[in-house]
C-alpha positions in Angstrom: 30.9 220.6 291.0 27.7 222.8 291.2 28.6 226.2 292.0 26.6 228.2 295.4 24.8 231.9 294.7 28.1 233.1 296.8 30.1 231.2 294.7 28.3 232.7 291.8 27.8 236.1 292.8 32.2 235.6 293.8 32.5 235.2 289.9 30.0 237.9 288.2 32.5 240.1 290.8 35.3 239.3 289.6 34.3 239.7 285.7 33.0 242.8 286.5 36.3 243.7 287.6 38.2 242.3 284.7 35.6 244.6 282.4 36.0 248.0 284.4 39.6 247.4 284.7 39.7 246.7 280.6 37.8 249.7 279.7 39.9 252.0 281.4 42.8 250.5 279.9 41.3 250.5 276.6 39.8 254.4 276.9 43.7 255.6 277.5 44.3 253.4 274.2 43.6 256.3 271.6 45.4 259.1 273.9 48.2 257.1 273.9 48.5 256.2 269.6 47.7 259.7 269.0 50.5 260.4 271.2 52.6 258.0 269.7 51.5 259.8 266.1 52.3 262.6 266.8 55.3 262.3 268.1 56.5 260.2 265.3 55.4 263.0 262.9 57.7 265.3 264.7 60.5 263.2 264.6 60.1 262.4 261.1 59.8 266.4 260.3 63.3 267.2 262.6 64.9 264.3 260.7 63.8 266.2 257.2 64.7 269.5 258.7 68.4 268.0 259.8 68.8 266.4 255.9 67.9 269.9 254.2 69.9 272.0 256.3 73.2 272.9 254.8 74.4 275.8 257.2 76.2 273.5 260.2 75.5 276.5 263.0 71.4 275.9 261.6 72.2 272.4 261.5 73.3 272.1 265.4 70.3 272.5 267.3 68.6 270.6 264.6 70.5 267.6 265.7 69.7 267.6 269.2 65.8 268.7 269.0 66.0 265.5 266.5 67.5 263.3 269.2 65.2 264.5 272.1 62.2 263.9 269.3 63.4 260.2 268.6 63.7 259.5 272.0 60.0 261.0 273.1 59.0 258.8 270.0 60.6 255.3 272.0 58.9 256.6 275.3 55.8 256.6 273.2 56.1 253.2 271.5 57.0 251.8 274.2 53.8 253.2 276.2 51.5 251.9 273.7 52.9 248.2 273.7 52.8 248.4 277.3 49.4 249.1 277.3 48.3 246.5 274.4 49.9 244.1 276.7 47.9 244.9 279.6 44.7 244.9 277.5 46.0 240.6 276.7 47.0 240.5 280.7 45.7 243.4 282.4 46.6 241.8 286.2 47.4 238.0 287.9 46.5 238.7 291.9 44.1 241.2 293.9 45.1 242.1 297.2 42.2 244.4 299.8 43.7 245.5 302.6 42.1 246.9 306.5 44.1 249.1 307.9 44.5 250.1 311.6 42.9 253.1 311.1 39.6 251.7 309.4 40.8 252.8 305.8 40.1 249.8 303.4 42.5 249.8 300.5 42.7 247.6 297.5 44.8 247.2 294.2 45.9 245.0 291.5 49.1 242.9 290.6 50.7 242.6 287.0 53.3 242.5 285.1 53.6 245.9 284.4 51.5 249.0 285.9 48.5 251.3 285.3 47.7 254.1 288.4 44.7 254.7 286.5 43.2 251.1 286.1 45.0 250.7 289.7 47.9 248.4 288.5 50.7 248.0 290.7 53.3 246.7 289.0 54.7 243.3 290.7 58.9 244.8 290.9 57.3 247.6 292.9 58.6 245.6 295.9 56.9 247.5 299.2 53.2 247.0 298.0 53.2 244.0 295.8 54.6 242.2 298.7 51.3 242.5 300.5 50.3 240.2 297.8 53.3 238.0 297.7 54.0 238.0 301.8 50.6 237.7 303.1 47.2 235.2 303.2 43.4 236.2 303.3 43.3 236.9 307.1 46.7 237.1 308.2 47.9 240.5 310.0 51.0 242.4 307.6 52.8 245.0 308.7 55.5 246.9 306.1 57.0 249.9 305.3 55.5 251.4 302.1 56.9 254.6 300.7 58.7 255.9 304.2 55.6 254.7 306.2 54.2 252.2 308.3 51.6 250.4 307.4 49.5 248.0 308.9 46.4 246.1 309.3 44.3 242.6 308.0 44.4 241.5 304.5 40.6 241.4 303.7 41.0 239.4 300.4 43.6 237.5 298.2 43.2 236.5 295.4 44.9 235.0 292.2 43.4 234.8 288.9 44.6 233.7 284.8 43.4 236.3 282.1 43.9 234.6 278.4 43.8 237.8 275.7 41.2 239.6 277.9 39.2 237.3 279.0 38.5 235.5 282.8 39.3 231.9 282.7 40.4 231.0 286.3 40.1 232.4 289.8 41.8 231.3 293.0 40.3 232.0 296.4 41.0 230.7 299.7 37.2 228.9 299.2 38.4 227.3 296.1 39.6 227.2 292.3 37.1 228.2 289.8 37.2 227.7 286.2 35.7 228.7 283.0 34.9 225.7 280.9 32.6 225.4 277.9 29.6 225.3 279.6 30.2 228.7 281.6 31.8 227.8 285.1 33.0 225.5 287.7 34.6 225.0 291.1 37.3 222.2 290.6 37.5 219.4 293.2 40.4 218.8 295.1 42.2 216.8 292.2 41.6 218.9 289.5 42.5 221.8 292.1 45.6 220.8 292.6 47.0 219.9 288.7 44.8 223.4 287.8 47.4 225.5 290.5 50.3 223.7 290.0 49.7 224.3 286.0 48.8 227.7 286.7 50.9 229.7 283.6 51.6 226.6 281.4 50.4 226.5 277.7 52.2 224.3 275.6 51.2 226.7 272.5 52.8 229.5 274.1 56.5 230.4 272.5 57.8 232.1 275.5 58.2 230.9 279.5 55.1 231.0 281.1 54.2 233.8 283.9 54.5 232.0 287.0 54.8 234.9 288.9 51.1 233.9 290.8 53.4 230.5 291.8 56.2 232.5 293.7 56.0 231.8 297.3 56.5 234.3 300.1 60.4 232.4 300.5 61.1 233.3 297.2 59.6 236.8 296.3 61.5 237.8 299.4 65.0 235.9 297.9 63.9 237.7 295.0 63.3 241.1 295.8 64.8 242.3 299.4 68.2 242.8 298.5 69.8 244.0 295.1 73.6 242.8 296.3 73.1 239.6 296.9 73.4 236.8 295.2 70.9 234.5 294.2 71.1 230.7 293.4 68.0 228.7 292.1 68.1 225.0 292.3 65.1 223.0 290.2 64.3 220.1 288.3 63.6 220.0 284.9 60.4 222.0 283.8 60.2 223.5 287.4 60.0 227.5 286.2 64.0 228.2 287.8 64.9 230.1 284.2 61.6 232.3 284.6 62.0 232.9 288.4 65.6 233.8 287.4 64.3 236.1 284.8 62.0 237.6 286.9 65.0 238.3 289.5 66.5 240.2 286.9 63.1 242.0 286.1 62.8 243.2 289.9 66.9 243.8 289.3 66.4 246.5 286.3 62.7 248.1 287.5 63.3 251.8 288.1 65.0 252.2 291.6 65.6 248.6 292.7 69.3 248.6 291.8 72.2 250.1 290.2 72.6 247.4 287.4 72.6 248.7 283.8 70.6 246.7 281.4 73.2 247.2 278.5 76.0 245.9 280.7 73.8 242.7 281.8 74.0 239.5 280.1 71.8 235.9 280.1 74.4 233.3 279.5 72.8 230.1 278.6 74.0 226.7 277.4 72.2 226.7 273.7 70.9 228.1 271.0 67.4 227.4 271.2 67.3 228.2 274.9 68.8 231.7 274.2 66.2 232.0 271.0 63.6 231.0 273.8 64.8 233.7 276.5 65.6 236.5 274.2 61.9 236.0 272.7 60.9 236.3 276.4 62.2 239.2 277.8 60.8 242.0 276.1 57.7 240.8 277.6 58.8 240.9 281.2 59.8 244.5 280.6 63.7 243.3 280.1 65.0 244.9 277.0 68.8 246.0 276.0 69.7 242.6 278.0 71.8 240.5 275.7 71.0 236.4 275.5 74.1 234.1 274.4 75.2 230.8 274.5 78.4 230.8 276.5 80.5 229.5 273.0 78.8 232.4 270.8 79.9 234.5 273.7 83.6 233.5 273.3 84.1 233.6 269.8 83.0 237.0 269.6 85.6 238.5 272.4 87.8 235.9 270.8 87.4 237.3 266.9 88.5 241.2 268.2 91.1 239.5 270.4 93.3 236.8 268.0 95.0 237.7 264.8 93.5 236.1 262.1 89.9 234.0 262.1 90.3 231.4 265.0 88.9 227.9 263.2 87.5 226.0 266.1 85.8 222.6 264.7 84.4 219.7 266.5 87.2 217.2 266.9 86.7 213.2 268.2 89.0 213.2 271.2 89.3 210.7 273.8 87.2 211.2 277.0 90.6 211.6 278.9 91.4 214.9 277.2 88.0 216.4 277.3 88.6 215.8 281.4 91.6 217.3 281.3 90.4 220.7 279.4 87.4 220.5 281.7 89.4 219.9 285.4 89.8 222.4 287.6 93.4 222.0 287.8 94.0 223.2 284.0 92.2 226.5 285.4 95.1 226.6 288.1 97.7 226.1 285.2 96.7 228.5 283.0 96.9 230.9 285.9 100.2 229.3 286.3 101.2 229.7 282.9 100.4 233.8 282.9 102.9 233.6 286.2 105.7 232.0 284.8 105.4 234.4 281.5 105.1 237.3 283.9 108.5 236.1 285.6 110.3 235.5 282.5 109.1 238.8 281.4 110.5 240.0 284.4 114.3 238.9 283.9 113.7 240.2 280.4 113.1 243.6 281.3 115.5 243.5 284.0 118.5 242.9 280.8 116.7 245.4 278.4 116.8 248.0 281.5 120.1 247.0 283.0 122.0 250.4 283.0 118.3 252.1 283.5 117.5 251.7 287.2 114.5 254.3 287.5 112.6 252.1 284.5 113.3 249.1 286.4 111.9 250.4 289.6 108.9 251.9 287.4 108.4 248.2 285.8 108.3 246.7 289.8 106.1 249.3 290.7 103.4 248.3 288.7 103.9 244.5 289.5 100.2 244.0 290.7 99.1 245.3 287.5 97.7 242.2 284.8 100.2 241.7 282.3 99.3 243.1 279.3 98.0 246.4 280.4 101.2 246.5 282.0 103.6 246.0 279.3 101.2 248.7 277.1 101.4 251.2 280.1 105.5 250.8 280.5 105.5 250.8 276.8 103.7 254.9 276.9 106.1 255.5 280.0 109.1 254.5 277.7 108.0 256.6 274.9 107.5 260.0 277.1 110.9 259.4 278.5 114.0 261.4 277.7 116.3 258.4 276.3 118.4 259.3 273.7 116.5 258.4 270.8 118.1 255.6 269.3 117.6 253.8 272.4 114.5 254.6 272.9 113.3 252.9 269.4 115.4 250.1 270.4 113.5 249.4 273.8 110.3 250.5 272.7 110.4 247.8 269.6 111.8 244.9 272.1 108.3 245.7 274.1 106.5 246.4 271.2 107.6 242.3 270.5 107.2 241.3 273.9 103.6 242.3 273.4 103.3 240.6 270.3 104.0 237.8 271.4 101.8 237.2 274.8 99.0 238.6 272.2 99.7 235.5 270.1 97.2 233.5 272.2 96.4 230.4 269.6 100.5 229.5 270.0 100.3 229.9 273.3 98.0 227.0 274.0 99.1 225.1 272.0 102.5 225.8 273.8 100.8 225.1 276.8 99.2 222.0 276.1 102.3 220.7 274.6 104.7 221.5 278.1 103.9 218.3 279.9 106.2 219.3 282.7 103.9 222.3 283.2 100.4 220.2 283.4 102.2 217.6 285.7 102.8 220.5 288.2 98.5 220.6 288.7 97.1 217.5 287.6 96.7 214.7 289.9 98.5 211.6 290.0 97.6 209.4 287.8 99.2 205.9 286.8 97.9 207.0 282.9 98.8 210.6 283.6 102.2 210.2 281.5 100.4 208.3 278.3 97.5 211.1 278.7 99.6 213.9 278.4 101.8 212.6 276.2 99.5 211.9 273.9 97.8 215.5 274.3 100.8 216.7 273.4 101.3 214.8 270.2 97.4 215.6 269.3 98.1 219.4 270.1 101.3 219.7 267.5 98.5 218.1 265.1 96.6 221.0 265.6 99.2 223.2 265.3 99.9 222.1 262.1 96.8 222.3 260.7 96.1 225.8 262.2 92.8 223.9 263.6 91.8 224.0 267.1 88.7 221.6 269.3 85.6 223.9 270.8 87.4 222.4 273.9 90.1 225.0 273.4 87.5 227.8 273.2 87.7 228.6 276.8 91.1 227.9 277.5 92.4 230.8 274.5 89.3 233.2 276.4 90.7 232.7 280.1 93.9 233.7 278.1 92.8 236.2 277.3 91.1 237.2 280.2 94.2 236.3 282.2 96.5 238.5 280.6 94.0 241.5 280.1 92.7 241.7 283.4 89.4 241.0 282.4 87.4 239.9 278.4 88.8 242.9 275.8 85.1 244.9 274.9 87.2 245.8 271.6 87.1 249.7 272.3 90.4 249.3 274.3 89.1 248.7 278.1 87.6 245.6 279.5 84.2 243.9 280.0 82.8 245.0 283.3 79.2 243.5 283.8 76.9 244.8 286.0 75.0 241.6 286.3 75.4 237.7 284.7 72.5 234.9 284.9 74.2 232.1 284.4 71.2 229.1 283.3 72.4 225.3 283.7 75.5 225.8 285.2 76.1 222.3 286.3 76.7 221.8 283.0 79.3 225.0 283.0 83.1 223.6 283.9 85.6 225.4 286.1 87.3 227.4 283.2 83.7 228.6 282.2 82.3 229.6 285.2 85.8 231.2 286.4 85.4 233.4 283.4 81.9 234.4 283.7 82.1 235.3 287.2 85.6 237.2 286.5 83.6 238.7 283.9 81.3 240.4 286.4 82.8 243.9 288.5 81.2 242.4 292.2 80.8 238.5 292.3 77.2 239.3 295.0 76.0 240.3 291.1 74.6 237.1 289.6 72.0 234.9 289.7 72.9 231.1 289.2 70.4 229.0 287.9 70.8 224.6 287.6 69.5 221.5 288.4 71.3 219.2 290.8 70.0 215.7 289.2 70.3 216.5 285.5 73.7 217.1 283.4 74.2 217.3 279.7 77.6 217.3 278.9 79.0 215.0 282.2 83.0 215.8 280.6 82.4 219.2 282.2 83.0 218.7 285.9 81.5 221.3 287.4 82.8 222.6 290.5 80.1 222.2 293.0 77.1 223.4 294.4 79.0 223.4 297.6 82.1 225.5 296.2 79.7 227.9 294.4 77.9 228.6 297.4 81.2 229.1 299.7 82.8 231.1 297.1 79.6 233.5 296.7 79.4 233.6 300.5 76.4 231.7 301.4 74.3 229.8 303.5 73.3 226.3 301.6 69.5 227.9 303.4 70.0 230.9 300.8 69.2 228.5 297.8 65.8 229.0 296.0 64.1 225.4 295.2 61.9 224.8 293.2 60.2 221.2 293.8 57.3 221.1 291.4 57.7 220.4 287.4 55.4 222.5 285.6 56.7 221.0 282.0 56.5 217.2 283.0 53.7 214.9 284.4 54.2 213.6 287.9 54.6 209.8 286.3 57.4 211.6 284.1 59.0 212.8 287.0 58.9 209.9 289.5 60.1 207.7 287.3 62.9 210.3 286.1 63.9 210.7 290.4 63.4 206.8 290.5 66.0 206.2 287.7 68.1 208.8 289.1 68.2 207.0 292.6 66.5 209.7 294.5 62.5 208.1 294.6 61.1 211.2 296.0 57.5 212.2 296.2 56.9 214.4 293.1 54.5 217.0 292.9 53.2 218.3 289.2 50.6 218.0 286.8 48.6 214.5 286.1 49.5 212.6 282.8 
């Protein structure tokens, strides 16, 4: 379509734009490497200084003026790959704003931010929602830094910058784009697969930056409220992993929230997704966050927790017990199975104590206490106590086996597995229920022999563990405490799992649940619900983010893929 001299003059605007705004950036670019020199030439002279110093008062200071260097030296580095990246990137939106007074005001959206090339950084949630709240035209009113502010936005607009250079601008008039030939203005078609492909490029290794896509709904569900909970529902290829990610981005920017990034984790469902993500994040300004697969995430608390090297191997099982590791009633009887342990433990202390009624009364005093850390803390208030000492051994090495044994979790589920009383207390009725379990049981005392275990039993042995700890052992003799969890696909998460990840977490208004309510990879898994995840979290079904478009698949992929899954919706996305 033939472009108008104000559609033209619109464009030589905007790449004038895009080349002030890159030659600022790029004039800070030497400042900022000699910076970066320099202070890795000091660290480098403080580390020489620390190795030849041989007097340990000398020595000291040494030590921390190295430290302080080292850590000017990241703040550097880090500065300087900020600033390549915005060089690639520099901005995705333009916002101009009237105010009341007559004072016209006008800044730039990216991914990350530069006061000098007037950069606002997108997590800086007060202005860049100007951007994200508002039209061309419509009246705003917020509250930016203590004050109110208000007026017209005079202009909006939304633009994709490939390695420096202009190649799409999105106005209210139109979408233009850069094609061989110079530029054009897209007709309505081409409009619509060009916005709703807006961050896609199949050669990219990393999720595309869809931040432009994120409607005024979801930046606010994003943004407004650090304690809350966030569920995003989408369909396959529909961005809900990068709008996740980008919650977690607003999460950890300086001031938005308390969350720590080292005590955050992205728990996915495999391998190459976590590759994927942990590839990602550095670029979205998320580093120190850890990426795992939920099994890699359990066999490492697992390894520091269980004597010996667990040997979990993938075992062909019938479909029965797969459901009955993956129910929500074996999550009941595991708690069930702590509680009867806990009782027994109970009478046990009551006969080792009998003729010792103030340890008694310690031991019911701390009755509310999980298990473990119980026994350990009797345990120390045995050993300060003034027993004669030959009783004191004697008591302290009957704990001392207590604790042995409730550590021995591999035995105990297999003891668990094998007590078909036990399971019939929580499973349902069933007229197979008997053959089932019976037949579980004689499958388990196979493993036992064998010293072999499914990757069934993985999360089983850690809500065990968990269980009896009062939370996942961090190996340094407390507990895991998370500040935050995304947990991606979890449809495809059963009870046990998602009972231990959100146990794992110190408030359960800390994550951010990510899935798709058509698709399911391993269907044994019954997960527990969107329903149930949103009453346990608190929720009003309106508080879920959906996302309705597929940026990933063609809109025949997709209605076919609804029309095979019996929900023949329309389907908006990209042509193919």
């Amino acid at each position: 379509m033939p472009l108008t001299e104000k559609e033209i003059a619109y464009i030589k605007e905007e790449e004038q734009l895009l080349e002030t705004t890159l030659k600022f950036l790029c004039c800070q670019l030497p400042e900022v490497q000699e910076a970066k020199v320099n202070a890795n030439l000091a660290a480098r002279e403080l580390t020489k200084q620390v190795v030849n110093e041989w007097n340990n008062e000398e020595r000291q200071p040494l030590i921390s003026d190295e430290a302080v260097a080292h850590t000017i030296l990241d703040v550097r580095k880090n500065s300087d790959k900020a600033l390549l990246e915005l060089i690639e990137e520099p901005y995705f939106g333009r916002v101009s704003t009237i105010e009341d007074d007559g004072s016209e005001v006008s800044f730039l959206i990216g991914k990350k931010s530069n006061i000098d090339a007037g950069i606002v950084d997108w997590r800086n949630g007060p202005i860049a929602s100007l951007y994200f709240n508002y039209k061309q035209g419509e009246e705003f009113f917020e509250v930016i830094n203590q004050r109110e502010r208000s007026g017209k936005i005079k202009l909006r607009r939304s633009y994709k910058i490939e390695n420096g250079h202009l190649v799409q601008i999105e106005t209210p008039e139109g979408i233009f784009r850069r094609n061989t030939e110079g530029w054009e203005k897209l007709d309505i078609d081409l409009e619509i697969a060009a916005y709703r492909s807006r961050g896609l490029n199949p050669k990219e290794k990393s999720l595309p930056n869809i931040l432009s896509l994120i409607t005024k709904d979801q930046f606010e569900m994003i943004t407004t409220d650090p304690d809350r909970p966030v569920i995003i529902q989408g369909s396959a290829g529909s961005g809900k992993t990068t709008v996740a990610l980008h919650r977690l981005a607003w999460l950890l920017h300086e001031n938005n929230s308390q969350i720590n990034a080292e005590k955050t984790r992205v728990i996915v469902m495999n391998r190459s997704l976590a590759i994927y993500v942990s590839a990602t994040l550095p670029s979205m300004g998320i580093d120190d966050v850890q990426t795992n697969t939920f099994n890699s995430w359990a066999l490492s608390i697992i390894r520091k927790s269980v004597r010996g090297k667990p040997f979990f191997k993938f075992l062909n099982i019938p479909s029965f017990v797969e459901e009955i590791k993956f129910s929500e009633e074996i999550l009941k009887a595991l708690s069930g199975w702590v509680k009867k342990q806990s009782l027994v433990l109970d009478e046990e202390i009551k006969k080792q104590f009998s003729s010792r009624t103030a340890h008694q009364e310690a031991w019911l005093k701390s009755k509310d206490k999980p298990l473990l850390p119980r026994l350990r803390d009797f345990s120390h208030e045995v050993k300060l106590s003034k027993l004669p000492e030959a009783e004191k051994q004697q008591k302290l090495s009957f704990i001392k086996k207590q604790i042995s044994n409730l550590e021995d979790y591999l035995q105990d589920l297999y003891n668990l597995l094998s007590d078909t009383d036990h399971l019939k207390k929580y499973l349902p009725p069933d007229a197979k229920l008997t053959f089932n379990l019976d037949y579980l049981r004689r499958l388990t005392e196979k493993n036992r022999l064998r010293n072999s275990l499914d990757y069934f039993d993985m999360s089983l042995i850690l809500r065990l563990i968990q269980l009896k700890n009062g939370g996942l052992p961090d190996g340094k003799g407390g507990t895991v405490s998370l500040d935050h969890i995304v947990i991606d696909e979890a449809q495809d998460f059963g009870p046990v799992e998602f009972a231990i990840m959100m146990d794992a977490v110190n408030d359960r208004r800390q994550v951010t649940i990510v899935g798709d309510v058509a698709q399911k990879i391993l269907f044994a898994r019954k997960f527990i619900g969107w329903n149930k995840v949103v009453e346990n979290l608190g929720l009003d079904d309106d508080a879920i983010i959906r996302l309705e478009v597929s940026f990933r698949c063609t809109v025949p992929i997709m209605t076919l893929a609804h029309k095979v899954a019996g929900d023949p919706k329309k389907v908006e996305g990209r042509d193919g």
